[in-house]
C-alpha positions, 0 to 999 in steps of 0.5 A, spaced: 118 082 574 124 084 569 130 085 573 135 090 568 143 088 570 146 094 568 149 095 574 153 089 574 155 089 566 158 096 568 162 094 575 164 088 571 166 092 566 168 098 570 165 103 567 161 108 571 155 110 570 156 118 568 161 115 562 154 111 561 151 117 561 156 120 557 157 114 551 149 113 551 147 120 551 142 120 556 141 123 562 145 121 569 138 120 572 135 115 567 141 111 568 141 110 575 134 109 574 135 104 570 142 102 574 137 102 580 131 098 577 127 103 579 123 105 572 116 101 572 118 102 564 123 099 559 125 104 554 127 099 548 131 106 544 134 107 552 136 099 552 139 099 545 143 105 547 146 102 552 146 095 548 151 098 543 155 103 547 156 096 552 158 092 546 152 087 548 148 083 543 145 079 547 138 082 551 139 077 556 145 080 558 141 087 560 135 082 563 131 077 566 125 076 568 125 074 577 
């Protein structure tokens, strides 16, 4: 199973999930759903959204297969 770790990258870099939302321009809703691994789905355009605004160039920062 693919495990999306953008909960913790935001609380280490201590930035909420609305500002998140806010840098990515997506919806609040994905990104908790993202945040929550609740999406059966990745959106590759939504990870590389939220890759750029995090600053992150190495996918497996964003996820690990569990």
């Amino acid at each position: 199973m693919l495990y999306v770790k953008v909960a913790e990258i935001l609380e280490e870099q201590g930035i909420t999930r609305a500002t998140l939302a806010e840098m990515t321009g997506l919806r609040p809703n994905v990104i908790s759903e993202i945040c929550n691994n609740q999406r059966t789905t990745i959106n590759r355009e939504h990870l590389a959204r939220i890759a750029k605004a995090l600053n992150i160039t190495d996918v497996s920062r964003l996820i690990e297969l569990r």
